[in-house]
C-alpha positions as CSV (number, residue, x, y, z in Angstrom):
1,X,-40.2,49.5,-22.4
2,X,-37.6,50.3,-24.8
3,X,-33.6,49.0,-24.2
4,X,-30.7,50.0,-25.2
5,X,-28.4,47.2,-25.2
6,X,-24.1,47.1,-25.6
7,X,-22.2,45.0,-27.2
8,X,-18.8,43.5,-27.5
9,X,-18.7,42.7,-31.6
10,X,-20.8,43.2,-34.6
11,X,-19.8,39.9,-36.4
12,X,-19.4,39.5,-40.1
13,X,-18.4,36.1,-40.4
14,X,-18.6,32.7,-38.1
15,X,-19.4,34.0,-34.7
16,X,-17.5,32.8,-31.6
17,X,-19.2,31.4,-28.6
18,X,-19.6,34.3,-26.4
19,X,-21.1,36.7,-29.7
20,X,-23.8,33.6,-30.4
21,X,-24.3,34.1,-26.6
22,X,-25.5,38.3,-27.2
23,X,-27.6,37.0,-30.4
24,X,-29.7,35.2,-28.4
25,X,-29.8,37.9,-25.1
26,X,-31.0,40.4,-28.0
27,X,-33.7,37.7,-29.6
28,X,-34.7,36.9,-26.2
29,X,-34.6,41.2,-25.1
30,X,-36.8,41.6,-28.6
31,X,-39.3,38.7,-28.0
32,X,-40.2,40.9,-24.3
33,X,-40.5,44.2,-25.4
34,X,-40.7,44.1,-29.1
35,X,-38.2,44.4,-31.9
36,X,-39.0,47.9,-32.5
37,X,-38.1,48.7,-28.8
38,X,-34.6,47.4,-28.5
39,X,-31.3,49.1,-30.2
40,X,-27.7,48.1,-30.4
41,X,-24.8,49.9,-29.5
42,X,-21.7,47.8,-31.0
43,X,-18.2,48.5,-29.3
44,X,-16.6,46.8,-32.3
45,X,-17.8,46.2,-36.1
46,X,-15.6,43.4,-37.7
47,X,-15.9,45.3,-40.9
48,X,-13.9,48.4,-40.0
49,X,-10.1,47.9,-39.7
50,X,-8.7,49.5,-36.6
51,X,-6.2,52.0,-36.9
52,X,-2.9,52.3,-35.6
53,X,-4.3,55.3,-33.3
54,X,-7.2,53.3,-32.6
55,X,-4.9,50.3,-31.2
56,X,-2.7,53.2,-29.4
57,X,-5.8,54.6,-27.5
58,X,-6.8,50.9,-26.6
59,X,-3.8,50.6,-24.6
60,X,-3.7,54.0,-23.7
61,X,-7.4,54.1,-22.0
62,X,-7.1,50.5,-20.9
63,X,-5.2,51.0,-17.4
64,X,-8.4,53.7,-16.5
65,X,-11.1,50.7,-17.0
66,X,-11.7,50.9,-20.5
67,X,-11.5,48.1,-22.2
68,X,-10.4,47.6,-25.5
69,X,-12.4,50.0,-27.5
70,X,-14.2,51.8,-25.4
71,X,-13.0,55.3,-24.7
72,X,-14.1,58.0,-22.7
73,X,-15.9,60.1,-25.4
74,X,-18.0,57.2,-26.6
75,X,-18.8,56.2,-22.8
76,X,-20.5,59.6,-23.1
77,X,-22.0,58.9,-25.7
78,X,-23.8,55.5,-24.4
79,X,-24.3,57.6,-21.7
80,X,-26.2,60.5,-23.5
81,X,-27.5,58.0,-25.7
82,X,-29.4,56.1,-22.3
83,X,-31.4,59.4,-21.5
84,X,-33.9,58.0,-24.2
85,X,-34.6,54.2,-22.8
86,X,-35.8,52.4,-19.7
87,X,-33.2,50.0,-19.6
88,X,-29.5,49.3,-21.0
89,X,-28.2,45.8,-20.6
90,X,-24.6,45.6,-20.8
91,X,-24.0,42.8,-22.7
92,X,-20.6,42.0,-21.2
93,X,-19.3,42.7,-17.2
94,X,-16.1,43.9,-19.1
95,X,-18.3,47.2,-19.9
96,X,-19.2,47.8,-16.4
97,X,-17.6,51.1,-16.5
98,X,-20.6,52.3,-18.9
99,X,-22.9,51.2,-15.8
100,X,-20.2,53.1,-13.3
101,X,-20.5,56.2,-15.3
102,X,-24.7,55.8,-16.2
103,X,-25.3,55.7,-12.3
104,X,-22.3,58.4,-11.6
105,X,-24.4,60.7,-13.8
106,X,-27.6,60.3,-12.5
107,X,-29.3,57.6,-15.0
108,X,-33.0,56.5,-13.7
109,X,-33.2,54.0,-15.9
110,X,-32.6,50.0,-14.8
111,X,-29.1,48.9,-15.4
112,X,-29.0,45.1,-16.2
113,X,-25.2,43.6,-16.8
114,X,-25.0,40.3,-18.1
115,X,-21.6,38.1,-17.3
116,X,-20.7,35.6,-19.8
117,X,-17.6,34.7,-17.7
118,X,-16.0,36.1,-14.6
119,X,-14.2,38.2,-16.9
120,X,-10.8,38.4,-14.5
121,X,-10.8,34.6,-14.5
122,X,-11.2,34.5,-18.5
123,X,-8.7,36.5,-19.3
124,X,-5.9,35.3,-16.7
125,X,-7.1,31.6,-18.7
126,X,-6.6,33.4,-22.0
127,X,-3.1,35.4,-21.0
128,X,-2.2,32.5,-18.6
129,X,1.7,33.3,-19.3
130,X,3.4,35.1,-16.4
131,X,5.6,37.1,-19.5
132,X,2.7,38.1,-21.9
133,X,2.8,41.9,-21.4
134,X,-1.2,41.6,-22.2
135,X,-1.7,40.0,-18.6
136,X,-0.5,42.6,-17.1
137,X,-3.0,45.3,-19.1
138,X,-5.6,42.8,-19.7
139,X,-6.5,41.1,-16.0
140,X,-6.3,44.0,-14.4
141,X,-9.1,46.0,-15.9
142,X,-11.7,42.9,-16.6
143,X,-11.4,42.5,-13.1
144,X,-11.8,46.6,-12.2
145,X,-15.2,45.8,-15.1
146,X,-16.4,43.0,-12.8
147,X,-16.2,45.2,-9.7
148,X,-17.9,48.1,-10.9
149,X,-20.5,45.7,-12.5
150,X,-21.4,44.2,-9.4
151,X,-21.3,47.7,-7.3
152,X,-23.4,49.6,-9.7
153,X,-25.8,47.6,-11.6
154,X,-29.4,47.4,-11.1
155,X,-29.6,43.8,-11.9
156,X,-26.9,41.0,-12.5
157,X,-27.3,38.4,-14.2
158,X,-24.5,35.0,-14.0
159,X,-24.7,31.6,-15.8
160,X,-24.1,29.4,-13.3
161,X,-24.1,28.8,-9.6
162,X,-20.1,28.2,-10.0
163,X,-19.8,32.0,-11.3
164,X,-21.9,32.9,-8.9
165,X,-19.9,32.0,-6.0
166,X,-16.5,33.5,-7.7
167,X,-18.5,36.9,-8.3
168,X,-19.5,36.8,-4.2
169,X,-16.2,35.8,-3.3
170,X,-14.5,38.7,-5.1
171,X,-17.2,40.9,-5.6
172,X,-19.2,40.7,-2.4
173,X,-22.5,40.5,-4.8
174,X,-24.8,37.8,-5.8
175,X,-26.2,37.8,-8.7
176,X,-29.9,38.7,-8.7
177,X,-30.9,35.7,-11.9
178,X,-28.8,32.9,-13.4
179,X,-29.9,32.6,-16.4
180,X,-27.6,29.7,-18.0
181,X,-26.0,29.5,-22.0
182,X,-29.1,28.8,-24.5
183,X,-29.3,28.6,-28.0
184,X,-32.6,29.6,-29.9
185,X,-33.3,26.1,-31.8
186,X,-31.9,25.6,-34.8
187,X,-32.2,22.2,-35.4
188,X,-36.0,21.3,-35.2
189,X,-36.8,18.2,-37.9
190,X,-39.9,15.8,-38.3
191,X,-36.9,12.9,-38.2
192,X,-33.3,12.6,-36.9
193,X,-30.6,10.5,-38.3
194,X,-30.4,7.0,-37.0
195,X,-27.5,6.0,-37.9
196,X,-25.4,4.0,-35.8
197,X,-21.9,5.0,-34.7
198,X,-19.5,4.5,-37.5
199,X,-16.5,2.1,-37.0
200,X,-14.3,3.6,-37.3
201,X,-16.3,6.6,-35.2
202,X,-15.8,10.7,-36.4
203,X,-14.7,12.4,-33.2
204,X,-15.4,16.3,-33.7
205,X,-14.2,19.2,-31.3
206,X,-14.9,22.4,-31.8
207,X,-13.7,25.4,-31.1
208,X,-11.6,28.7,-32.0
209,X,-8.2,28.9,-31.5
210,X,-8.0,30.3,-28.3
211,X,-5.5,28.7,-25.5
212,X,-7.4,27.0,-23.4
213,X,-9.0,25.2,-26.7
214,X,-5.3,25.1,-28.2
215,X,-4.3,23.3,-24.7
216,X,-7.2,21.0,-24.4
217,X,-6.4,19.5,-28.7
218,X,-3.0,19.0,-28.1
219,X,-3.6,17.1,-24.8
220,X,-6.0,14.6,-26.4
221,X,-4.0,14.8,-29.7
222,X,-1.0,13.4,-27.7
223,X,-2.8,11.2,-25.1
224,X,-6.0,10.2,-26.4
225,X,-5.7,9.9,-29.6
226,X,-2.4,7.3,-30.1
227,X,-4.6,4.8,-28.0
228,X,-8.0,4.8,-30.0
229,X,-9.2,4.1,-33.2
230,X,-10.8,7.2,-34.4
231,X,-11.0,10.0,-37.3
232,X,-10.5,13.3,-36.1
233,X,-11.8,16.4,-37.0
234,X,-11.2,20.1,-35.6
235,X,-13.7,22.6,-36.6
236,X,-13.0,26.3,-35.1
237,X,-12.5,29.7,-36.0
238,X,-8.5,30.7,-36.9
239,X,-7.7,26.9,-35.9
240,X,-6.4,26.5,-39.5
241,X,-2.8,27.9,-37.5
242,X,-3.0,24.3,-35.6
243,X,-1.3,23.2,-38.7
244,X,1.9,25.0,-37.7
245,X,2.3,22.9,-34.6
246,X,4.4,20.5,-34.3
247,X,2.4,18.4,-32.4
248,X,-0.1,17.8,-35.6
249,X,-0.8,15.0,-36.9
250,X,-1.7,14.8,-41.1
251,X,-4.7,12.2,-40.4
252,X,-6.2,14.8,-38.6
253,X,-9.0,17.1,-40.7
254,X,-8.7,20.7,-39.7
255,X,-11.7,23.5,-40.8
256,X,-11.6,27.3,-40.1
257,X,-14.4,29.4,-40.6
258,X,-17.3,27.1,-41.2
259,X,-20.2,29.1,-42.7
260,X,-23.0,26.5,-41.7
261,X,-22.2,23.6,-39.0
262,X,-25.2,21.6,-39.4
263,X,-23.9,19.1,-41.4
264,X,-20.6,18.4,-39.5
265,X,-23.0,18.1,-36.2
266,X,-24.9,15.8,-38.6
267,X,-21.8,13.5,-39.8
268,X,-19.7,13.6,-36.3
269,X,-20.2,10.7,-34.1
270,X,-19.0,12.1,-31.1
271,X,-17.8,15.1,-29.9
272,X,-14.9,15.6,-27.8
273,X,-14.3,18.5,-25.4
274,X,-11.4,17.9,-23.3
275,X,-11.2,21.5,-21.9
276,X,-8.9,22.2,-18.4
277,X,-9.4,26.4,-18.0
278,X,-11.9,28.5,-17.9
279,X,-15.3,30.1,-16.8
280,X,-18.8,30.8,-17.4
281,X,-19.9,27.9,-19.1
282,X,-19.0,25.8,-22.7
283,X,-21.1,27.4,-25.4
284,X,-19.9,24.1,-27.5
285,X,-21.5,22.2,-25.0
286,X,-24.9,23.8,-25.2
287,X,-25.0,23.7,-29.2
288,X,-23.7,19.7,-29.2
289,X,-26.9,19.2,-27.1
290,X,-29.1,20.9,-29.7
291,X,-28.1,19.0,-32.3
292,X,-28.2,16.0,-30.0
293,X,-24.7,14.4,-30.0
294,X,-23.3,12.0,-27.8
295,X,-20.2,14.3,-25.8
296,X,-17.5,13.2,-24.2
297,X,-16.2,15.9,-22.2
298,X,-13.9,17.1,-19.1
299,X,-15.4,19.0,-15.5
300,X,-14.5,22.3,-17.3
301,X,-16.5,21.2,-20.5
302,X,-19.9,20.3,-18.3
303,X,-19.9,23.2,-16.0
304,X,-23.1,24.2,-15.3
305,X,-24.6,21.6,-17.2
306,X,-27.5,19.9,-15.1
307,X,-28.2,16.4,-16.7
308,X,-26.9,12.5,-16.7
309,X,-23.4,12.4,-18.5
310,X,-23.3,8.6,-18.6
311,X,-27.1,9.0,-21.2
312,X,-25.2,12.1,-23.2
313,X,-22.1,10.7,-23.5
314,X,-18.9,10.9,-20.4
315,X,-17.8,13.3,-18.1
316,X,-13.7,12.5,-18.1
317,X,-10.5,14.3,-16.9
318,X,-7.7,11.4,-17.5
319,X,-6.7,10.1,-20.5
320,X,-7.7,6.5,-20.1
321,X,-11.3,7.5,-19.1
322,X,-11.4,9.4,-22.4
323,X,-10.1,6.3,-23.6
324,X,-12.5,3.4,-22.2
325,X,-15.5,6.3,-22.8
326,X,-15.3,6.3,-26.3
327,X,-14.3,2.4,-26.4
328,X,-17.5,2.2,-24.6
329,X,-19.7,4.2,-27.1
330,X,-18.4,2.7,-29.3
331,X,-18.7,-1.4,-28.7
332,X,-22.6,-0.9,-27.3
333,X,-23.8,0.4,-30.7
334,X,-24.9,4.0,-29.9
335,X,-26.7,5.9,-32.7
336,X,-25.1,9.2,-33.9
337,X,-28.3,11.4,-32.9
338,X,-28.4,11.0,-29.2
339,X,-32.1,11.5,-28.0
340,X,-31.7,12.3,-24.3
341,X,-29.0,14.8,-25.3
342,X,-31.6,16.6,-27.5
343,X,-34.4,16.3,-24.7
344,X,-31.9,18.1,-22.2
345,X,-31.4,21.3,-24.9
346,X,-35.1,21.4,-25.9
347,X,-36.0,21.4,-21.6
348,X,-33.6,23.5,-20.1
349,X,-31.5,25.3,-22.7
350,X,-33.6,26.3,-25.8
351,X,-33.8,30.0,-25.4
352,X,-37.5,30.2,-25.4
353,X,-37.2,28.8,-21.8
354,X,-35.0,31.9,-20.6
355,X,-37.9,34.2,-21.6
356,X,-39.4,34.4,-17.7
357,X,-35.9,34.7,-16.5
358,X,-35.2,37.7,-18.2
359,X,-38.7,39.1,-17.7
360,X,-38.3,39.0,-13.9
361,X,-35.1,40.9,-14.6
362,X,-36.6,43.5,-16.6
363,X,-39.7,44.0,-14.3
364,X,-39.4,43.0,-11.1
């Protein structure tokens, strides 16, 4: 079987949660058929610099269901390009006009589309203000994606049951496999750390600077964080502009672009993850369980997560439960590395458990 697969971004620094999602679809795609039997088509490559034409076309092609940078020549292309393999698994439901246009032109090949969010959801998160010309451009064609996604796709593939119901309510489509976020391990040791939580304990959230991640900082910065004792630390791609707000405090330790995030996993105590918006489900979330951290977290931030939030940590949506929840971890001497957190990643979210889910989508 050879696959052709297409993707959003190749990345040449820190990837963002949804890229680290595609790395491990294509280790997962490669451990089925072979290394040799599965090729990338990249929408984007981080090392070329877009044009001004390029940006023009963009929001040129956009309103037809092509999403930013994809354009109707290189939709041909894929297309031409699909002649040679059994399968191509689009990466994102955003693309789904390249499995509109593969099925339009006669493709016998299995078309497999892979949503990492209800796309029209994400993006009216991501441009959630009523005057940012973008939501107008942007919401609008994710959604026209998702459609075609669900109406010409072989196979569909969600993460959880939550995006599952939104894609049936819309979409009038199930998916045929959920298939939830999973990390291939990174963190396998002999030993874990066994230290205890530090007083005062290292809070850590993580994530780019994106708004619902913007939103859900400044909340616990100015609710949370005036009533405990706690160092802070904010670890996320482009979040180095935080520092702009006025909102930010100086105690609070702010890193961009972290090459290697082992050993701030390793020193946090806890991690925070007071998140409000969204969809799909919290690629944070899944990586603090590999590394086996206690997590304090909102609804938004455990959706889709199947395990006991009172052994990994506290599921919270008020300030005061974030509050007595890290109070809590705190005063009943916790240890750093938190075991059952680690046993949920290595049971139902290491990628080498996905491999019979993607199998039955590639076969059966």
């Amino acid at each position: 079987m050879k696959i052709l697969i297409i993707r959003y971004k190749k990345t040449r620094g820190v990837p963002e949660g949804g890229e680290q999602g595609s790395e491990k679809n294509l280790i997962v795609l490669r451990q089925i058929a072979g290394k040799e039997n599965v090729d990338t088509y990249f929408i984007h490559d981080e090392a070329h610099h877009r044009s001004p034409w390029e940006y023009l076309q963009g929001i040129v092609y956009m309103p037809l269901g092509y999403y930013f940078g994809l354009t109707p020549k290189r939709v041909k292309e894929i297309v031409r390009m699909a002649q040679d393999y059994d399968v191509v698994f689009v990466d994102r439901s955003v693309f789904g006009i390249v499995a509109k246009r593969l099925k339009e032109t006669g493709y016998k090949g299995r078309v497999v589309c892979f949503f990492h969010n209800v796309e029209a959801v994400y993006f009216s998160a991501k441009y959630s203000s009523k005057l940012n010309p973008m939501r107008w451009l942007v919401v609008p064609c994710a959604d026209r994606n998702d459609r075609w996604s669900c109406r010409y796709a072989d196979r569909t593939i969600a993460l959880s049951t939550r995006d599952d119901d939104e894609l049936f309510q819309r979409y009038h489509r199930r998916a045929d496999q959920l298939i939830p976020v999973a990390f291939v391990d990174r963190y396998q040791h002999d030993t874990y750390p066994t230290e205890p939580i530090g007083n005062p304990p290292l809070c850590m959230f993580l994530g780019a600077y994106f708004p619902a991640n913007v939103e859900g900082i400044e909340w616990f910065v100015k609710n949370v964080l005036p009533k405990v004792n706690i160092r802070m630390q904010i670890v996320g791609k482009g979040m180095e502009k935080l520092k702009e707000s006025d909102w930010m405090r100086s105690d609070i330790e702010v890193l961009s672009n972290v090459p290697d995030l082992e050993p701030l996993f390793e020193a946090a105590d806890i991690m925070v993850l007071p998140i409000f918006k969204g969809s799909g489900m919290k690629v944070k979330t899944c990586e603090s369980l590999m590394y086996g951290k206690n997590i304090i977290g909102t609804p938004e931030a455990w959706s889709g997560y199947k395990l006991d939030y009172s052994k990994a940590g506290a599921c919270c949506e008020m300030a005061d439960e974030f509050v007595a929840a890290i109070n809590d971890l705190c005063q009943h001497s916790r240890h750093r590395f938190n075991e059952y957190s680690r046993k949920v990643f290595v049971e139902q979210y290491s990628a080498d458990r996905m491999v019979d889910k993607f199998r039955a989508v590639l076969y059966n």
